[in-house]
C-alpha positions as CSV (number, residue, x, y, z in Angstrom):
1,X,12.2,-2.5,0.7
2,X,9.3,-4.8,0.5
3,X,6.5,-3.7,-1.8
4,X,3.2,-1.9,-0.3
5,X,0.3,-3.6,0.9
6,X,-2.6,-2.1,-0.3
7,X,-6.4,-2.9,0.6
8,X,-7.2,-4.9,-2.7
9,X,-6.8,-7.9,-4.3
10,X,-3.2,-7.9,-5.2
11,X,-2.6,-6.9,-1.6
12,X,-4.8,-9.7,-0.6
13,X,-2.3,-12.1,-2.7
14,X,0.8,-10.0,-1.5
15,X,0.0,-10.5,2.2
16,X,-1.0,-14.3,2.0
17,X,2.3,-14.5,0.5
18,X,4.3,-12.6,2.9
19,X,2.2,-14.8,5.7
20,X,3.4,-18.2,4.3
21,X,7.2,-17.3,3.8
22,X,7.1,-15.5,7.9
23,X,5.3,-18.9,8.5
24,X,7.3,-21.6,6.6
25,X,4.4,-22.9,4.7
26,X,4.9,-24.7,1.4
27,X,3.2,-22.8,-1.7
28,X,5.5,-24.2,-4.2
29,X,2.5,-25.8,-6.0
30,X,0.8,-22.3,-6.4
31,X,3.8,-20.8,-7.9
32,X,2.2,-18.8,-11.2
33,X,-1.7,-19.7,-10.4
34,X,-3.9,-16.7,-9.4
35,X,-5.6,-16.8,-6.0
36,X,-8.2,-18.8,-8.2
37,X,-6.3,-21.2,-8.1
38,X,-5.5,-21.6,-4.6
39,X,-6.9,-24.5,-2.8
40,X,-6.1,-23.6,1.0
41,X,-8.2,-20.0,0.5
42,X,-12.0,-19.0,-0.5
43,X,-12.5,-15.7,-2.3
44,X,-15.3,-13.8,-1.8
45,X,-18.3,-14.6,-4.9
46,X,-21.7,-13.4,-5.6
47,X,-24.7,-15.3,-3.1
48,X,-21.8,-15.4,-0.2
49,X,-24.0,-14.1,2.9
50,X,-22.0,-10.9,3.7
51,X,-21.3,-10.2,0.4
52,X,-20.7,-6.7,-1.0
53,X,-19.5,-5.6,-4.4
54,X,-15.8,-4.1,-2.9
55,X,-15.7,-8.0,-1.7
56,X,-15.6,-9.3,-5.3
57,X,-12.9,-11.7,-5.4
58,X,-10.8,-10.9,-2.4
59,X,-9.8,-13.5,0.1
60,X,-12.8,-14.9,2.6
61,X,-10.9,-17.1,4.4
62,X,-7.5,-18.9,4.7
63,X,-6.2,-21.8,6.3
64,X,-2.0,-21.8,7.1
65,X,-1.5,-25.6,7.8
66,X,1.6,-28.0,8.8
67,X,4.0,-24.7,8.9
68,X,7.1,-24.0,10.6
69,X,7.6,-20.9,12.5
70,X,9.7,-19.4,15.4
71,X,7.8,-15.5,15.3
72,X,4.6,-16.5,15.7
73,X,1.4,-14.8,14.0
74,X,3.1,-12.9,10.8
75,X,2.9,-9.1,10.6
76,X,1.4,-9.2,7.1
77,X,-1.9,-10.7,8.5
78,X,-3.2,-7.4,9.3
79,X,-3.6,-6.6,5.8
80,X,-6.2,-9.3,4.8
81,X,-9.4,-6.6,5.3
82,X,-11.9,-9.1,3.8
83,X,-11.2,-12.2,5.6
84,X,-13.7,-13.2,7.7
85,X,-12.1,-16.9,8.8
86,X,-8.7,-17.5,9.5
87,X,-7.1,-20.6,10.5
88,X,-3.4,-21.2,11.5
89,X,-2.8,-25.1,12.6
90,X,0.2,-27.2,13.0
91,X,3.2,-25.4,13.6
92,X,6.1,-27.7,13.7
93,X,8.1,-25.5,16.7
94,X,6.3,-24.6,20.0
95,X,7.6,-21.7,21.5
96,X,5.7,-19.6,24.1
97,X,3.7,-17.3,21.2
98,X,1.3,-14.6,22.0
99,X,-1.2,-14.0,19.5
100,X,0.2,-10.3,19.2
101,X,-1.0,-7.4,17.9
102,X,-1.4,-7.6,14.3
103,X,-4.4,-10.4,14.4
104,X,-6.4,-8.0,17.0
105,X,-6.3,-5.7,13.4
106,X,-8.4,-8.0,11.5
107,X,-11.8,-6.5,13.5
108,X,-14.1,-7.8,10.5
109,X,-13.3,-11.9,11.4
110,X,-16.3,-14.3,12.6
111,X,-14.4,-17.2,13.1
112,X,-10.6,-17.6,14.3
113,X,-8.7,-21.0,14.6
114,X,-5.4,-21.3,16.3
115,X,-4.6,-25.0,16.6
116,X,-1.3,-26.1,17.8
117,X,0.7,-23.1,17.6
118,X,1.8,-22.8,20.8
119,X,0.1,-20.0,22.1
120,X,0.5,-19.2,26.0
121,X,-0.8,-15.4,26.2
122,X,-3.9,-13.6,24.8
123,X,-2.7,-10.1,24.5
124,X,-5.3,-7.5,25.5
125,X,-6.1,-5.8,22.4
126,X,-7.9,-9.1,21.3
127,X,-10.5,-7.6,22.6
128,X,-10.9,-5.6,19.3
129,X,-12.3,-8.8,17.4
130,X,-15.6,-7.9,18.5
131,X,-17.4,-9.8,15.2
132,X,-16.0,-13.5,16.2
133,X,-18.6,-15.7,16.3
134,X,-15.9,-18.9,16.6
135,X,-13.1,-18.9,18.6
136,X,-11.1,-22.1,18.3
137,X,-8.0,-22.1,20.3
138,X,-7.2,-25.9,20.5
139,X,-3.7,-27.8,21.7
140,X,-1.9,-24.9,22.6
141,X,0.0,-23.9,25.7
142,X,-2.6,-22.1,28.4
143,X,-1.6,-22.6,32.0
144,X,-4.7,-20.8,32.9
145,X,-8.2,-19.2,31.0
146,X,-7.3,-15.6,29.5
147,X,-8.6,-12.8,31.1
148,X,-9.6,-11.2,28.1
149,X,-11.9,-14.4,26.7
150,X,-15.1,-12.5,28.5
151,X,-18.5,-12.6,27.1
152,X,-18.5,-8.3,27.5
153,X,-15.2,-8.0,25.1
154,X,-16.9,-11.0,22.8
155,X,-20.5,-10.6,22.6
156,X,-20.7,-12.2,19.5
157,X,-19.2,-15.2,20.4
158,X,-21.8,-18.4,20.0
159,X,-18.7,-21.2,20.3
160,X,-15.4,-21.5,22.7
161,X,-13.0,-24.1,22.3
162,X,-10.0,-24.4,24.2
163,X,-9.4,-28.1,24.4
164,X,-6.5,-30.0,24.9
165,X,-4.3,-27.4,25.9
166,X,-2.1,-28.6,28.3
167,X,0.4,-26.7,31.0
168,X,3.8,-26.7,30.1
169,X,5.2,-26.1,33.6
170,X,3.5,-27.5,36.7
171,X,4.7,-26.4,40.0
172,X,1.8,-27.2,42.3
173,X,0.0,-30.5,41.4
174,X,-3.4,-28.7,43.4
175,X,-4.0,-26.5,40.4
């Protein structure tokens, strides 16, 4: 059985981990470094705005880059309680991903990326990131705006982006 991910920051390094191996992404140059180490990752300091002492040295925010993955957004996500920017970008297979349940967990995040991933579906308990400031969901598959992306479920929210996402399927040129 895999080990337990606890709210600190060992489980902070535990869950990054378990992220990049679900997602295919390279950390073979980390092997051995602590977090401090870590150049695709900020950890929370003294002077960040935000900052609280049970903060000190956890994960801020992450960026998953140029990964491969067929399950979409990994499970072990959910357990990074201090991130507050998370970016996944590049994923080398498109499928038809929805962003799932376990990123609607993260309720403390200001500012989400998903770039090329492939997404085609918001599922409705997004709707719990109530915080984001910066939603950037660029290149991936929307046929059509989510229902969920309102400002009443978002009222946070000072930037959109959902360019260059392109239909996958078209079946009547008049849409």
């Amino acid at each position: 059985a895999a080990e337990e991910i606890e709210d600190s920051r060992r489980g902070d390094s535990l869950a990054i981990v378990g992220c990049a191996r679900s997602l295919g992404f390279d950390m073979s140059q980390f092997q051995g470094e602590s977090m401090d180490h870590w150049t695709f990752l900020s950890l929370w300091e003294k002077g960040d705005k935000g900052y609280t002492e049970d903060k000190q040295g956890r994960v801020r925010a992450v960026k998953f880059s140029f990964f491969e993955t067929k399950d979409g957004i990994p499970y072990e996500v959910q357990f990074l309680r201090k991130v507050e920017d998370l970016t996944f970008f590049s994923n080398a297979d498109w499928y038809e991903f929805s962003t799932g349940e376990y990123i609607a967990k993260m309720t403390q995040l200001k500012r989400l990326e998903i770039t090329a991933l492939g997404l085609t579906k918001i599922d409705d308990d997004f709707a719990n990131l109530k915080n984001l400031e910066d939603l950037e969901l660029v290149a991936n598959n929307f046929n059509d705006l989510p229902d969920v992306l309102t400002p009443e479920n978002f009222p946070k929210l000072k930037k959109l982006d959902l360019s260059s996402n392109r239909r996958t399927t078209i079946l009547d040129m008049s849409t």
